[in-house]
C-alpha positions, 0 to 999 in steps of 0.5 A: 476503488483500492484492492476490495474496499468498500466506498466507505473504507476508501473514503476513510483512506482518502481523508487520512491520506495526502496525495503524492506525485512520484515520478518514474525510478522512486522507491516508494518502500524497501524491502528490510525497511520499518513500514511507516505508511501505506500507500494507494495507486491512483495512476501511473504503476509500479514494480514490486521487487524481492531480493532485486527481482521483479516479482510483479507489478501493481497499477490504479486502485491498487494498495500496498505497504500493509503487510508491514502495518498489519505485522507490525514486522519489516517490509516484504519487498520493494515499491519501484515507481515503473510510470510517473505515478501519483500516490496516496499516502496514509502514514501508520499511525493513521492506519492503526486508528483506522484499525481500530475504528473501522475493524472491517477495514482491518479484515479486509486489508489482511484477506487481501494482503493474504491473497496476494503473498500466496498468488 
C-alpha cells in the first residue's frame, strides 16, 4: 500500500486514478511546475531532484506530487523516471474530491508529506 494509507484510501486512489507505463529518463513532475496530479509507484523507481540535484529516490508503494495538491502552490522538486517504472496517476481534481470525501486521507497524506520534506 501507498505511503501509510489504509486499504480503503488506496482503494479511493486506484479507482480515481489511470495506470501508466513510464520508462526510464521521464519526467514525471517538475520542480517550479502547477501540480496537477498525484502520482503512486507501482513498480520500477524514481529520483527526486531539487535545483538539479538528486536528493533522494522513491520505489513500489510509494506517493508523490501531493505537496503541491494539498498547497495548492508549485512543485518542490523533480520526479525522474530512474527504472522503467509503471505509475498511477490521480489528476488534482480527482484528489481535491477525495479530500473532501474522505478528510482522513487528506490528514494522512500531508503527515506524510511533512514527514518527508523534514527527513
Amino acid at each position: 500500500m501507498a505511503d501509510g494509507l489504509d486499504k480503503q484510501d488506496w482503494e479511493a486512489l486506484r479507482e480515481a486514478g489511470t495506470e501508466q507505463d513510464a520508462p526510464a529518463g521521464q519526467v514525471l513532475v517538475r520542480e517550479g511546475a502547477t501540480g496537477g496530479s498525484l502520482f503512486v509507484i507501482l513498480n520500477g523507481t524514481v529520483a527526486i531532484t531539487r535545483g538539479g540535484r538528486r536528493v533522494g529516490g522513491l520505489g513500489e508503494g510509494h506517493l508523490f506530487g501531493e505537496v503541491a495538491l494539498l498547497e495548492g502552490g508549485a512543485r518542490t522538486a523533480s520526479a525522474i523516471v530512474e527504472q522503467d517504472a509503471r505509475v498511477l496517476v490521480v489528476p488534482a481534481s480527482a484528489v481535491r474530491a477525495l479530500f473532501d470525501s474522505r478528510p482522513a486521507l487528506r490528514d494522512r497524506m500531508l503527515r506524510e508529506a511533512q514527514a518527508r520534506l523534514l527527513a
